[in-house]
Structures are given as structure tokens and as C-alpha cells.
C-alpha positions as CSV (number, residue, x, y, z in Angstrom):
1,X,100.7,108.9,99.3
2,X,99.4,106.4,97.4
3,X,101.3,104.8,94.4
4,X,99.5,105.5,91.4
5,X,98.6,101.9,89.8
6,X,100.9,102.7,86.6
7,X,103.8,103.5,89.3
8,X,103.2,100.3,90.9
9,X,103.0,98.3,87.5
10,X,106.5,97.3,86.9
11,X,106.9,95.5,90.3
12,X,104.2,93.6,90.4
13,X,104.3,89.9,89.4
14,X,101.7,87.3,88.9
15,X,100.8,85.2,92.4
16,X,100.9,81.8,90.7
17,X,103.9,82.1,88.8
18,X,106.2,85.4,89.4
19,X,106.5,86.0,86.9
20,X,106.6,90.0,85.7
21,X,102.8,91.4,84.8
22,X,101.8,93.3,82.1
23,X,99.3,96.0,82.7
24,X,97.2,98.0,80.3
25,X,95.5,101.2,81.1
26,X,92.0,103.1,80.3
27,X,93.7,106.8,81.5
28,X,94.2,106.4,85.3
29,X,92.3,102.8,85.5
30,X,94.2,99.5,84.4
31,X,92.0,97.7,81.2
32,X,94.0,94.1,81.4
33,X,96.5,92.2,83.2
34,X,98.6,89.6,81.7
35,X,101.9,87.7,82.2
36,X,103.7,84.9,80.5
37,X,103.0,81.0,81.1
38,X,105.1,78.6,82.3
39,X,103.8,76.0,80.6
40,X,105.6,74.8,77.3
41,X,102.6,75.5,74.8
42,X,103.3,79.6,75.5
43,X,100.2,80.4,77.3
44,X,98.8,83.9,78.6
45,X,98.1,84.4,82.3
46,X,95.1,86.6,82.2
47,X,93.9,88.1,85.6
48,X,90.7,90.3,86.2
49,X,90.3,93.4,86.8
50,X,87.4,95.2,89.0
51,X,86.2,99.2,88.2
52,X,89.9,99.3,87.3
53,X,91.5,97.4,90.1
54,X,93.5,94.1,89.4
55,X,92.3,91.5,91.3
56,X,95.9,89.7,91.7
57,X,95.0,86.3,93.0
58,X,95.8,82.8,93.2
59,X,92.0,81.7,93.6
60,X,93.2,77.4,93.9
61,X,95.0,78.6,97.1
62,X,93.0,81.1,99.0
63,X,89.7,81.6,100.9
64,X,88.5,84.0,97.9
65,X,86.5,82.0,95.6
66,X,86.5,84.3,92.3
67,X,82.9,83.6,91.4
68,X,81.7,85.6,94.5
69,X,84.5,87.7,94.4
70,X,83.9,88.8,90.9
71,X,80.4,89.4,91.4
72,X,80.3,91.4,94.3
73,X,82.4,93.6,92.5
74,X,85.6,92.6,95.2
75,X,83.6,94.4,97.8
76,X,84.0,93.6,101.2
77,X,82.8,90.6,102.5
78,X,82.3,92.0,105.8
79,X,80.2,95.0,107.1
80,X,83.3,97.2,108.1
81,X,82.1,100.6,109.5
82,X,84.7,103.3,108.7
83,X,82.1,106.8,109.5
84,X,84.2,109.7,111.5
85,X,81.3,109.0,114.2
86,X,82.3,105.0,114.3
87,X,86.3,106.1,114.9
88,X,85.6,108.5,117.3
89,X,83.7,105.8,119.7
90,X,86.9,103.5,118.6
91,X,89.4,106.4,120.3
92,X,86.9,107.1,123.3
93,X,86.5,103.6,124.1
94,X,90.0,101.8,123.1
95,X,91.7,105.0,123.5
96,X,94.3,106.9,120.4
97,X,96.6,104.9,118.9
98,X,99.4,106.4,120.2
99,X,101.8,103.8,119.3
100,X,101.3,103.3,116.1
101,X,101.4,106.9,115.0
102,X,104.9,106.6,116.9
103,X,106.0,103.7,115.5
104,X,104.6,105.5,112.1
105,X,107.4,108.6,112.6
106,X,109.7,106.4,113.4
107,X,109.9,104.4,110.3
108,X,109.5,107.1,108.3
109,X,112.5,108.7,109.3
110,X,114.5,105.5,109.3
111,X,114.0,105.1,105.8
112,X,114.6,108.8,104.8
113,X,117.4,108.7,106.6
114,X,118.4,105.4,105.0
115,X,117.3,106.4,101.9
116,X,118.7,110.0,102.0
117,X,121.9,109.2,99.2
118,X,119.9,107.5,96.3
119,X,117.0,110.4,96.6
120,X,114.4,107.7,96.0
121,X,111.2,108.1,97.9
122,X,110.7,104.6,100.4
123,X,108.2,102.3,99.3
124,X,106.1,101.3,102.1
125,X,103.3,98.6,101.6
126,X,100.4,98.4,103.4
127,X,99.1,94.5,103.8
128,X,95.7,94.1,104.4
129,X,95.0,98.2,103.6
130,X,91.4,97.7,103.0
131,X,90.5,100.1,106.0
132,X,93.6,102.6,106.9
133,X,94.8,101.3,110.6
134,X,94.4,103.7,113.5
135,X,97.4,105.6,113.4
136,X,98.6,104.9,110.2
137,X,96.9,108.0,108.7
138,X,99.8,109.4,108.9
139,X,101.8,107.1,106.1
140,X,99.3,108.2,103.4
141,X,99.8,112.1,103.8
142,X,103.4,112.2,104.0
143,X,104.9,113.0,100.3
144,X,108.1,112.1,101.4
145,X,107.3,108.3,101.2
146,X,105.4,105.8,98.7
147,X,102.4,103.7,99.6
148,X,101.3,100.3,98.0
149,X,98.2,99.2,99.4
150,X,96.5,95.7,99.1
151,X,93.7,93.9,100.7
152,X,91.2,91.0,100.0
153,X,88.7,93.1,98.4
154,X,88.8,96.5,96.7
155,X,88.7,100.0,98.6
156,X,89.9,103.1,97.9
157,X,93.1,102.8,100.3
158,X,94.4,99.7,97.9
159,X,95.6,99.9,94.1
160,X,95.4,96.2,93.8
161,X,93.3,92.8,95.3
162,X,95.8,90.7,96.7
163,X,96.3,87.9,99.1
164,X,98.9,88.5,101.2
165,X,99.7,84.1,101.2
166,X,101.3,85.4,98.1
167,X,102.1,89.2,97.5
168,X,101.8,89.4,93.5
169,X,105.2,91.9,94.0
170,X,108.7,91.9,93.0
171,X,111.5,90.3,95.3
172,X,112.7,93.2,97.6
173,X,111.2,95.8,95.9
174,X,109.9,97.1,99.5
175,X,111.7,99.4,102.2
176,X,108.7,98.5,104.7
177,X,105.8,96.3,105.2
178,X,102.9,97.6,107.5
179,X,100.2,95.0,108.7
180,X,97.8,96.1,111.2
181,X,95.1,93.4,112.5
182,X,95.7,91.3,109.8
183,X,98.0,88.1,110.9
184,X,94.9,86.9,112.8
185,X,92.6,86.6,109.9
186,X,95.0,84.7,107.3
187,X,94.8,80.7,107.2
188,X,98.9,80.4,107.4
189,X,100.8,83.5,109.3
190,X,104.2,81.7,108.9
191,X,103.9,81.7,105.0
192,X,102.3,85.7,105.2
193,X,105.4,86.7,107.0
194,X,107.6,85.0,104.5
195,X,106.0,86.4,101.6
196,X,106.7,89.8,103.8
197,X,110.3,88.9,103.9
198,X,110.6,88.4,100.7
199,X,109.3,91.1,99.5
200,X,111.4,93.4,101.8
201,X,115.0,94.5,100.8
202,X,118.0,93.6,102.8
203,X,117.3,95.6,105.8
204,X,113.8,96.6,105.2
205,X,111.1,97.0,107.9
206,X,107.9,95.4,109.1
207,X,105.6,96.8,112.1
208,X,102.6,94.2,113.2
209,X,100.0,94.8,115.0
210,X,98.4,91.2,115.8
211,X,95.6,90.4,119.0
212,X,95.7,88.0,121.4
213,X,93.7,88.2,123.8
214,X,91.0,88.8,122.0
215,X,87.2,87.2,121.1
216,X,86.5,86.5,117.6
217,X,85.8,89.0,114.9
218,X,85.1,88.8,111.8
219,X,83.8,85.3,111.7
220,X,84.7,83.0,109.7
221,X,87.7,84.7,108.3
222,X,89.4,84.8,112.2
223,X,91.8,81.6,112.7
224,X,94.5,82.6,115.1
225,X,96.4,84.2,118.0
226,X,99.7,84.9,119.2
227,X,101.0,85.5,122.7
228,X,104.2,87.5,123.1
229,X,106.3,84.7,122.5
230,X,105.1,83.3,120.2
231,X,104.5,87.0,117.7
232,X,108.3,86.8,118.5
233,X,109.2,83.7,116.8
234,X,106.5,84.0,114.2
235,X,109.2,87.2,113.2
236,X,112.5,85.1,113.7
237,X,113.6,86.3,110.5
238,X,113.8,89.7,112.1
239,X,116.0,92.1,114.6
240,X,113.8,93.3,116.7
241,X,113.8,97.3,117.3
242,X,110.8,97.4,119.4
243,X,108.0,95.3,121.0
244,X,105.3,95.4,123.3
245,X,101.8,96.0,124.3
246,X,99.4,98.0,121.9
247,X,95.9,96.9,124.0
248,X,96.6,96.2,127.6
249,X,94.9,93.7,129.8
250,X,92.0,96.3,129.9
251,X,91.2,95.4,126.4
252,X,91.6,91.7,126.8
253,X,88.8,92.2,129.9
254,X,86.7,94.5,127.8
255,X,86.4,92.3,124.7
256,X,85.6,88.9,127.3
257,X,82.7,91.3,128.8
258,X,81.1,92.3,125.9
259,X,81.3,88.4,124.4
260,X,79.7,87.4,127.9
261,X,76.7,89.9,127.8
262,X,76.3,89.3,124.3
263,X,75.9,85.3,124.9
264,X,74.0,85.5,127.6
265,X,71.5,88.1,126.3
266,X,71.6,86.8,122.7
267,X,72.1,90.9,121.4
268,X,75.6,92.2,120.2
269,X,74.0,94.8,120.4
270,X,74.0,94.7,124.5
271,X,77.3,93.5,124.3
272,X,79.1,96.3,122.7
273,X,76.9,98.5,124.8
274,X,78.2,96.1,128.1
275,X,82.1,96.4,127.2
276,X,82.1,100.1,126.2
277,X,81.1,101.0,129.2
278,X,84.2,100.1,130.6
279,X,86.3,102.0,128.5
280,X,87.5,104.0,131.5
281,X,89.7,100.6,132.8
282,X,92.2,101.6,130.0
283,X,93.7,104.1,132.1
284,X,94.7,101.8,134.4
285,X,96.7,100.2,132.0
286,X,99.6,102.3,133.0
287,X,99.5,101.4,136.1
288,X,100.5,97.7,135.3
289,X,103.4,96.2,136.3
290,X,104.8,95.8,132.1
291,X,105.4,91.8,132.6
292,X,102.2,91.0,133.6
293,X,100.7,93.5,131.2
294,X,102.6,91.5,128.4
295,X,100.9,88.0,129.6
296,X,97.5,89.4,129.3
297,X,97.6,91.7,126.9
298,X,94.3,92.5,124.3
299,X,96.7,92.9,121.4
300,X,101.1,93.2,120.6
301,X,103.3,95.1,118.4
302,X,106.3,94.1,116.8
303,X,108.9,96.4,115.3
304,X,111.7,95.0,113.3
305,X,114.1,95.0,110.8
306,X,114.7,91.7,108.2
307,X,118.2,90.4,108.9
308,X,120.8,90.9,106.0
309,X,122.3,87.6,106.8
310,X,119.4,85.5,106.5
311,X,119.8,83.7,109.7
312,X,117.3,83.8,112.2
313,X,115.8,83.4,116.3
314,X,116.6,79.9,117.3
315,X,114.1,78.0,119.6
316,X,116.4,78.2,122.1
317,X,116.8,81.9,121.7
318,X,112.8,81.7,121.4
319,X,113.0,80.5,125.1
320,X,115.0,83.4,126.6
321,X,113.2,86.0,124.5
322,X,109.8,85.8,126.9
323,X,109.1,89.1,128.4
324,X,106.3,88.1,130.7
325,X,106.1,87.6,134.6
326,X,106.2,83.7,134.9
327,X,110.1,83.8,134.5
């Protein structure tokens, strides 16, 4: 369930400083966010706050510019469909996300489990939570669990605008960290995942879903990929507990038909029409030999667990940890 704002309050700290925030409220809405200055003459931080949702940001070092932000009222800069109808075309055509609701159960009973002698419900925050990831439904109706969501702009799954180059949250105040689709759409990944580990208690969790074989999307705000290898090292600072393949290698060919058609008829329109049509080449997926599956893959998971003694994957380690065919 979702953290009610003045539950979240206390851990969360301005992005430009750390510094500890201090949050008014109008009933269930905050009014005004404040914190301490650094600076010698005593000065307020004074943050904005959208229909009642702080927009935590560090504007001089991220793609939001706060003039545009602030006047689209943190909305979405990108047309994001989210009907039933839209999801259901999702499932029939990329299939359910089977994983992810696995991987979902899984952490949730880690941390109970974890969790079970200090009776505190796990905090579990969702980066980039603007639109709830397929298969992470789940997360936000379990009562056994807290939720902290944040994205770039404002949504009814998020308490607070964030960027996640620098979570405005207290050091390891987290038990988990859930980023679905995001890690391809921020300007630095190494520095997201740091703020991630930092955020995360000794031993806390973080499950990513990044693409890489995959077209872009979301234009302009689309700057990376990561093969198996290299999703591996971008988590060095982790144990892993599982990884693999979320969208095989019928994905990858999926999204390069649908960019084909859509070039060379000039319509997106024909190309979405062009690669759904193949939706039925996911079921061959199984049928994959997992190496090659892993070099060719549409999109990777990583499941892992932040080390409690702060080492991490050497490059050499990097080396041997390649799961593909070309051994």
C-alpha cells in the first residue's frame, strides 16, 4: 500500500543538500516543503509543491526544467496509455509478466521473513512509479508491506516528484528498491544505482527490469542499453539472487519489425500493427537454448541483494560472470 505522504515525511531529505525536510500539511495534502541551508547566512530551502505533491528536485542537475515542470502541473511529459484495454493488448502481445509477479512474491517474503522480529512493515520503493510495472500490481495490495513511490512527474502511484540521480530519501531507510523500465531512460545509470544503494539498508534488495535489445521509446528521454554483462556490472555492488531474461529474442525481433515497417511506411501506426502481429513468436521463446536467449534478449532482470561489506564484482570477476553462448 502506498505510504501516506505524512508517513513518508520524516525520511525524506532535500536532493541538493540532504539534509532532513520539513513538511506541512493541508489535511491529507502537503502545503510547504522546507529544509535548512548550508550556506553560512542561515537560508531556507523552499521546494514546490504540485496539487499537494512535493516536487523534490535538484532542477541545475536534471533533464526537468522547473518552468515547464511547474506549469504543466508535473504532468507527464509523455503520452503514456495506461486504459485496461491498452494492458490487455500489452499481455496478448508481449505475453504476462510472469516473472515479475514471481520475483514480486519472492521479495515480499524475504523481507517479512527478514523483518519478522522487529514487527515493522518493509519499506519497498518504487523508482520511476509513475505507471505501476506489469507485475508489480501485486506490491501495492499487499498490507503486509510499505510502498514509496516516485517518478519524474506526478501520478497517482507516487507521493512525491523525484529524480532518481538523486533520491530526496534518508540513508538506508529502504528494505527494497523496485525499478522497472527505468535505467534506460536516466542520463547516468551508474550514479541511479548508487543513489539505490544508498538508500537501501545493509542487505536490502533491488529487482531491475532494464531493455536491451530494444528500439527507442520515449524519445528523447531514451539514452541507454545494457547487455547481460554489462546489467551485471552496472549492479557490482550487489549479490546476485537471480538473473535472466524477461523478453526473449522474440521481443528483440518484434520491436526491430515494427521500427522497420514504421520507417519504411512513415506510420507508427503500421508499425505497431506490423510487430503485433507477431506476437505468437513469444512462444517459442521456450524453446531457446537459455545462452543464446541471454545474447539476444528484448529486455533482463536482475535480482539482488546490496552487499553488507561494501566490496564489490571486480572486472575480472565481470569477465567470468557472462552467461551467453560465445564462451
Amino acid at each position: 500500500m502506498l505510504l501516506p505522504i505524512h508517513q513518508l515525511a520524516p525520511l525524506l531529505r532535500s536532493p541538493r543538500t540532504g539534509r532532513p525536510l520539513a513538511v506541512t500539511f493541508d489535511g491529507a495534502r502537503a502545503a510547504t516543503v522546507t529544509a535548512p541551508s548550508p550556506s553560512p547566512n542561515g537560508g531556507i530551502e523552499r521546494f514546490d509543491v504540485v496539487e499537494g505533491i512535493p516536487v523534490l528536485v535538484d532542477f541545475e542537475r536534471s533533464v526537468l526544467d522547473r518552468d515547464a515542470t511547474l506549469a504543466s502541473g508535473a504532468t507527464s511529459r509523455i503520452t503514456r496509455r495506461t486504459s485496461p484495454a491498452w494492458r490487455f493488448a500489452q499481455r496478448v502481445v508481449g505475453g504476462s509478466p510472469k516473472i515479475a509477479r514471481r520475483k514480486c512474491a519472492d521479495l515480499v517474503e524475504r523481507l517479512l521473513a527478514e523483518r519478522a522480529s522487529s514487527g515493522e512493515r518493509p519499506l519497498i520503493v518504487v523508482a520511476g512509479g509513475g505507471t505501476i510495472g506489469g507485475g508489480a500490481e501485486a506490491l501495492y495490495d499487499d498490507e503486509r508491506v510499505r510502498v514509496a513511490g516516485f517518478d519524474i512527474y506526478a501520478s497517482p502511484s507516487v507521493q512525491i516528484v523525484a529524480d532518481a540521480h538523486a533520491i530526496p530519501m534518508a540513508d538506508g531507510c529502504a528494505d527494497a528498491v523496485w525499478i522497472q523500465a527505468v535505467l534506460e531512460h536516466v542520463i547516468d545509470p551508474a550514479r541511479v544505482v548508487s543513489e539505490i544503494a544508498r538508500v537501501l539498508r545493509p542487505g536490502g534488495y533491488v529487482y531491475a527490469e532494464t531493455p536491451f535489445m530494444q528500439q527507442v521509446h520515449e524519445g528523447p528521454y531514451d539514452f541507454t542499453r545494457f547487455t547481460q554483462n554489462g546489467h551485471r556490472w552496472l549492479f557490482r555492488a550487489f549479490e546476485p539472487v537471480d538473473e535472466g531474461v524477461i523478453d526473449g529474442p522474440s521481443g528483440a525481433l518484434r520491436w526491430a519489425v515494427r521500427y522497420f515497417v514504421a520507417g519504411l511506411t512513415r506510420s507508427r501506426t503500421a508499425g505497431a500493427i506490423a510487430g503485433a502481429s507477431l506476437f505468437w513468436l513469444r512462444f517459442l521463446d521456450p524453446l531457446m537454448d537459455p545462452r543464446h536467449a541471454s545474447d539476444g534478449a528484448g529486455c533482463l532482470y536482475f535480482f539482488g541483494r546490496k552487499r553488507d561489506d561494501g566490496a564489490a564484482l571486480t572486472p575480472h570477476e565481470a569477465i567470468g560472470a557472462y552467461r551467453g553462448a560465445q564462451r
